[in-house]
Backbone as CSV, one residue per row, in Angstrom:
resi,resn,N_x,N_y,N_z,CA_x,CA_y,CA_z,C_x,C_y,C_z
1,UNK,-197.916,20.935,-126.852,-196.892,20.921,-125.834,-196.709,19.486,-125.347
2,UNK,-195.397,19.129,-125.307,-195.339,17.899,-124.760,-194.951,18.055,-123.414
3,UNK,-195.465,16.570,-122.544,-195.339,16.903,-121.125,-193.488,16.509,-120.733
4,UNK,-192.996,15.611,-122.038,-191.662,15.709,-121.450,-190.908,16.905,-121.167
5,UNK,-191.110,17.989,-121.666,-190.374,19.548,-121.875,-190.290,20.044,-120.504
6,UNK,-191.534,19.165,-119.806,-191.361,20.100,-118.367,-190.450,18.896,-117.734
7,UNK,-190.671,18.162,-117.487,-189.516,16.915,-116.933,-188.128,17.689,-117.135
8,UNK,-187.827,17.864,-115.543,-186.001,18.261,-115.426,-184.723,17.220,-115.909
9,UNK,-184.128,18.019,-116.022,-182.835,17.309,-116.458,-182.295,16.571,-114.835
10,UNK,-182.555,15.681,-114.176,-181.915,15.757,-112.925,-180.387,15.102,-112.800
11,UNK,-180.262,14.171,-114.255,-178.872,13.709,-114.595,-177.609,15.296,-114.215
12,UNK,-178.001,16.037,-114.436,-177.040,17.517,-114.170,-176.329,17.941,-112.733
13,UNK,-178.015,17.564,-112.076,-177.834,17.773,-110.668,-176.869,16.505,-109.591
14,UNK,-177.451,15.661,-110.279,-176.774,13.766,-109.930,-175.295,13.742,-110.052
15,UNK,-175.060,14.377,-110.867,-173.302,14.232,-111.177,-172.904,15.420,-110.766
16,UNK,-173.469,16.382,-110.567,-173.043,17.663,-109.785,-172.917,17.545,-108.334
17,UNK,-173.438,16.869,-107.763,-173.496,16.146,-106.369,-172.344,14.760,-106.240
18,UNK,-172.147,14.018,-106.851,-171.095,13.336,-107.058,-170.245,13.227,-107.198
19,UNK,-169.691,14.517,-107.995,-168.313,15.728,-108.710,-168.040,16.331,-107.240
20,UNK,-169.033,16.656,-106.187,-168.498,17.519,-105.064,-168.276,16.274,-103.917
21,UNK,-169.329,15.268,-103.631,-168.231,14.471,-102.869,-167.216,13.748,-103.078
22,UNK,-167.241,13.581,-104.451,-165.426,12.864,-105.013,-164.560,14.131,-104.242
23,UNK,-164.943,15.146,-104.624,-164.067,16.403,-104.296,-163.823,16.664,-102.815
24,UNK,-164.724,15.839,-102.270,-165.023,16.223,-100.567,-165.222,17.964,-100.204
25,UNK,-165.982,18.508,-100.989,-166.835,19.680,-100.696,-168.186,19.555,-100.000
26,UNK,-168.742,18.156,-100.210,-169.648,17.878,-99.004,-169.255,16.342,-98.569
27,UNK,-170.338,16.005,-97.557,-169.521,14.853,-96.581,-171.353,14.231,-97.013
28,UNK,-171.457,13.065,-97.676,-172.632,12.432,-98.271,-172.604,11.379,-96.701
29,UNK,-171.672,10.643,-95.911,-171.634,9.883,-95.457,-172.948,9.534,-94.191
30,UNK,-172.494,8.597,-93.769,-174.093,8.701,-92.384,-173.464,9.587,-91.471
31,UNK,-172.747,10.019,-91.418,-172.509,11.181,-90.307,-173.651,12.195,-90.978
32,UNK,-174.046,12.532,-91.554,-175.023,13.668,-91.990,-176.226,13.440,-92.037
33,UNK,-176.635,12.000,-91.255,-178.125,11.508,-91.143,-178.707,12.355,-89.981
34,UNK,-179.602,11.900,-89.808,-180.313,12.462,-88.256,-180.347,12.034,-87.303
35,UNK,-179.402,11.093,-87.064,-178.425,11.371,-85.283,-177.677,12.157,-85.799
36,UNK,-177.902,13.177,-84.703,-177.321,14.201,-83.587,-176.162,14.088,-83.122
37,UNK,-175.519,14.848,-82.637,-173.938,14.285,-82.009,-174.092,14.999,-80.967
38,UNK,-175.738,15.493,-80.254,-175.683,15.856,-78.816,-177.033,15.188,-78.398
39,UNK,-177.227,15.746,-77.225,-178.550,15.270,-77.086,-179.197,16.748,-75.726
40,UNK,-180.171,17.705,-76.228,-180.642,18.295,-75.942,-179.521,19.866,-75.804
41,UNK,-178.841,19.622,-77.138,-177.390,20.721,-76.960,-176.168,20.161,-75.995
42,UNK,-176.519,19.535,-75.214,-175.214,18.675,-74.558,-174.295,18.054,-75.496
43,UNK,-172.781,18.450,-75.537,-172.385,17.535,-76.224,-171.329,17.262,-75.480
44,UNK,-170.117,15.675,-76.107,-169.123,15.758,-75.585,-167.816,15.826,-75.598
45,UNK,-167.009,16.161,-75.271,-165.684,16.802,-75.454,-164.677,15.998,-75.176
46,UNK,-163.832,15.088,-76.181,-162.579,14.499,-75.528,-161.503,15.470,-75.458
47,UNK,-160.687,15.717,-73.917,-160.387,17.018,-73.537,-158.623,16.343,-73.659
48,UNK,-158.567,15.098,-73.873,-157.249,14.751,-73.882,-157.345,13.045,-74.084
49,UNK,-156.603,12.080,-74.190,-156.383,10.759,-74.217,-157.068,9.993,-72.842
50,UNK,-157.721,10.575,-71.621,-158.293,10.077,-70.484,-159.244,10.811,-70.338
51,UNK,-159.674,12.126,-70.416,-160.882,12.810,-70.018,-162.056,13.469,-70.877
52,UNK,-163.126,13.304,-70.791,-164.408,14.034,-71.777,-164.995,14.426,-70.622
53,UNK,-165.642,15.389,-71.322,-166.234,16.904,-70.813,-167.618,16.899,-71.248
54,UNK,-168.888,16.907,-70.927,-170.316,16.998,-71.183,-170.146,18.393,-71.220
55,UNK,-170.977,19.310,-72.232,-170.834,20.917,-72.489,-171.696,21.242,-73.469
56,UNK,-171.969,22.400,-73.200,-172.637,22.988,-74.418,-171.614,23.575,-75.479
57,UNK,-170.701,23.909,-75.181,-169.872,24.521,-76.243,-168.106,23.754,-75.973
58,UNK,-167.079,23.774,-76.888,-166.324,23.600,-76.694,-165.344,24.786,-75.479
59,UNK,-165.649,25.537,-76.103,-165.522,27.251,-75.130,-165.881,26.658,-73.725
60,UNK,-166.827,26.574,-73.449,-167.098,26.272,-71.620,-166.530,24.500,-71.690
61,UNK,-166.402,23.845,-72.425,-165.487,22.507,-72.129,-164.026,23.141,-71.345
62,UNK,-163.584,23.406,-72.118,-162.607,24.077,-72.016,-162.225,24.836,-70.468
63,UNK,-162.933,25.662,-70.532,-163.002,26.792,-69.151,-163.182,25.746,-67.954
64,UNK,-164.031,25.105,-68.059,-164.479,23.628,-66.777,-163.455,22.666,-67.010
65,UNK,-162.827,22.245,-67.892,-161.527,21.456,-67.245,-160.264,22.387,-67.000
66,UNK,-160.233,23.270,-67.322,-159.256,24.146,-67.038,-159.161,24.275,-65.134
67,UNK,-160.342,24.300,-64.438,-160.517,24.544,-63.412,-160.492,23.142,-62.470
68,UNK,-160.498,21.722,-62.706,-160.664,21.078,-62.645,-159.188,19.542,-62.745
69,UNK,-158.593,20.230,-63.498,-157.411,19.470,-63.975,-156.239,20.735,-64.039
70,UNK,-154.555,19.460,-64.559,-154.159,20.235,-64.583,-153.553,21.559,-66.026
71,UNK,-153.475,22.469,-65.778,-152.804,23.127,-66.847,-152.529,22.126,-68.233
72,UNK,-153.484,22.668,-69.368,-152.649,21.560,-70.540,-153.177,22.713,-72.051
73,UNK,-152.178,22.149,-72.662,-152.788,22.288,-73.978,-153.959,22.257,-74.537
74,UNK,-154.786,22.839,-74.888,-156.584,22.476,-75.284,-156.355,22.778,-76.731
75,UNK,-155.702,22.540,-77.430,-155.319,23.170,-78.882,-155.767,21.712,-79.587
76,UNK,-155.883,20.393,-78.460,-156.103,19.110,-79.614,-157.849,18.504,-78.987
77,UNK,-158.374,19.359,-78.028,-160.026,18.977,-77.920,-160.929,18.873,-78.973
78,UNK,-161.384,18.272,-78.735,-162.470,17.552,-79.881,-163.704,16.917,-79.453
79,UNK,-164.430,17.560,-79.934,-166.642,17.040,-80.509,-166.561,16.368,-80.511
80,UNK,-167.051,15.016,-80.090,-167.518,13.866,-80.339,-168.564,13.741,-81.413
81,UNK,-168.209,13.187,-82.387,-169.406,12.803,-83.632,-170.646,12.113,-82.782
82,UNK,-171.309,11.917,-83.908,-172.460,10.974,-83.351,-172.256,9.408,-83.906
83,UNK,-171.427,9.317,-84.628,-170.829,7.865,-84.545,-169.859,7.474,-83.623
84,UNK,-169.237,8.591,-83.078,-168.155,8.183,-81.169,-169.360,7.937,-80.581
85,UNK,-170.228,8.805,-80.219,-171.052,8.425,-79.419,-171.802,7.116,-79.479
86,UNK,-172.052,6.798,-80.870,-172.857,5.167,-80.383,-171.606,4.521,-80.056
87,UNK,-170.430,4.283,-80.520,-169.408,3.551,-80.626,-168.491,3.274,-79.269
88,UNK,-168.055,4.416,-79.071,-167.321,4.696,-77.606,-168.290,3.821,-76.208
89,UNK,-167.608,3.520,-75.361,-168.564,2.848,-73.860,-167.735,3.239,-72.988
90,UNK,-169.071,3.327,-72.040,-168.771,3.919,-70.318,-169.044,2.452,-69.989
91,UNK,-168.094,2.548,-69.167,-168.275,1.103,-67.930,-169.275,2.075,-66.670
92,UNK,-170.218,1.139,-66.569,-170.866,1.548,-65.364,-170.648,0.908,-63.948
93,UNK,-169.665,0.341,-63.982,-169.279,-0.099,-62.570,-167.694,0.337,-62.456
94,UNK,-167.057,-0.348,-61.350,-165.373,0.289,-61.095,-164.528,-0.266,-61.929
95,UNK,-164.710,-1.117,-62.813,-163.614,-1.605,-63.575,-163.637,-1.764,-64.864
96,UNK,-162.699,-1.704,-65.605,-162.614,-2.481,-66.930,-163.562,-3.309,-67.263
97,UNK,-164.030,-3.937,-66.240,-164.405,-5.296,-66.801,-165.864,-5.194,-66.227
98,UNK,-166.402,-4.100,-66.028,-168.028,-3.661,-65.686,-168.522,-3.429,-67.079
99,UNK,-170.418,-3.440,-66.931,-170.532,-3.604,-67.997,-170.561,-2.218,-68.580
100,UNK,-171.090,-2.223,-70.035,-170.921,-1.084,-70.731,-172.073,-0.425,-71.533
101,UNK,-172.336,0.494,-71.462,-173.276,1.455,-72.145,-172.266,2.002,-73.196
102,UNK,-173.785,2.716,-74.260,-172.482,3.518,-75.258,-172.522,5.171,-74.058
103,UNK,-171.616,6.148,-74.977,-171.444,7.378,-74.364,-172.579,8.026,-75.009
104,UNK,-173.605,7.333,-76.023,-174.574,8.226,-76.249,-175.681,8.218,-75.026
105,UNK,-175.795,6.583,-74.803,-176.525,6.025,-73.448,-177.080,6.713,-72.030
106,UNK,-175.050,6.999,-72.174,-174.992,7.469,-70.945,-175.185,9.205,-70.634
107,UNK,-174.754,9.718,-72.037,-175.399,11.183,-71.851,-176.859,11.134,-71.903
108,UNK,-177.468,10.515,-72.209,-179.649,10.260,-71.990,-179.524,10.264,-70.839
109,UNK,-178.739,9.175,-70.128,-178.969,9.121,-68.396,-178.799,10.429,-67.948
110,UNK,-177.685,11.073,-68.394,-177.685,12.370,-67.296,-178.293,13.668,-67.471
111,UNK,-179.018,13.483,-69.037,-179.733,14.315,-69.613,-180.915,14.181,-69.083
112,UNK,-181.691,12.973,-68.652,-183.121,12.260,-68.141,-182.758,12.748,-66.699
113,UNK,-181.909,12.853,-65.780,-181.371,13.033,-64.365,-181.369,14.884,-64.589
114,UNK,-181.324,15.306,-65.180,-181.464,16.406,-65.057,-179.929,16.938,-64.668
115,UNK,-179.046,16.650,-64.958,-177.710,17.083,-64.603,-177.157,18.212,-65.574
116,UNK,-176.388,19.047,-64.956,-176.224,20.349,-65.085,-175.120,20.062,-66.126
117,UNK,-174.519,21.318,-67.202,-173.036,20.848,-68.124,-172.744,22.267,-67.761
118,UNK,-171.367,22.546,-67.737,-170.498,21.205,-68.266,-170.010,20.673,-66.950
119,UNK,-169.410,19.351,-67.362,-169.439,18.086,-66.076,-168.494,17.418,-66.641
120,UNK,-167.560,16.891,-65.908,-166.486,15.602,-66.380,-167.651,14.784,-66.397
121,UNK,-167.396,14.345,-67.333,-168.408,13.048,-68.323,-167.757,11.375,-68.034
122,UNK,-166.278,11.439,-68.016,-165.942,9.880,-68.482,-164.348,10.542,-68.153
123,UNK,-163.442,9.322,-67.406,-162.013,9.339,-67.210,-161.321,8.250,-67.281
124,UNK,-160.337,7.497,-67.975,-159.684,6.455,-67.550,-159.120,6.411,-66.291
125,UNK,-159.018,7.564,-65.741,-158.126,7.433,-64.126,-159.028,7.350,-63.017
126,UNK,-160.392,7.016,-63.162,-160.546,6.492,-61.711,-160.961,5.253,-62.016
């Protein structure tokens, strides 16, 4: 018996995996590493072009700005990846021109604070 016979073919599997992300049947990219796109199930919700939503689900995003703002469309809300999150920044002071954390940063802070979701997270209007 030779020991090559047991040695797999893995050339099969290699281009079978390659054949499906050319195809985009899977997503190979660093979005599929191990950052998270929450942090302790918190995640966050851009609820429109000015407001995100800290939540466990898009469902209660939703329901908490509904109550909170006015009447809108929720048909274009959206998860924040975990590449928005390093990427995106909260100003931590009143202006534009305060400095900046990312929005992953700043959900640790309120995750470490013990703060309740869902919560308006981040607004351009104040």
């Amino acid at each position: 018996m030779h020991h090559l016979e047991l040695i797999p073919d893995t050339g099969a599997a290699i281009a079978a995996v390659n054949a499906a992300h050319a195809a985009g049947t899977i997503d190979m990219s660093e979005e599929t590493s191990m950052t998270p796109n929450h942090i302790n199930g918190i995640r966050i919700f851009e609820m429109n072009e000015c407001d995100w939503v800290a939540a466990r689900s898009k469902e209660a995003a939703i329901q908490f700005y509904g109550e909170i703002a006015m009447p809108e469309d929720f048909e274009n809300v959206q998860e924040l990846s975990a590449q928005q999150l390093d990427t995106k920044q909260f100003h931590i002071g009143p202006t534009r021109y305060s400095p900046t954390i990312s929005f992953r940063q700043r959900l640790q802070q309120l995750v470490d604070a013990g703060a309740s979701a869902p919560q308006l997270f981040a607004s351009t209007e104040y």
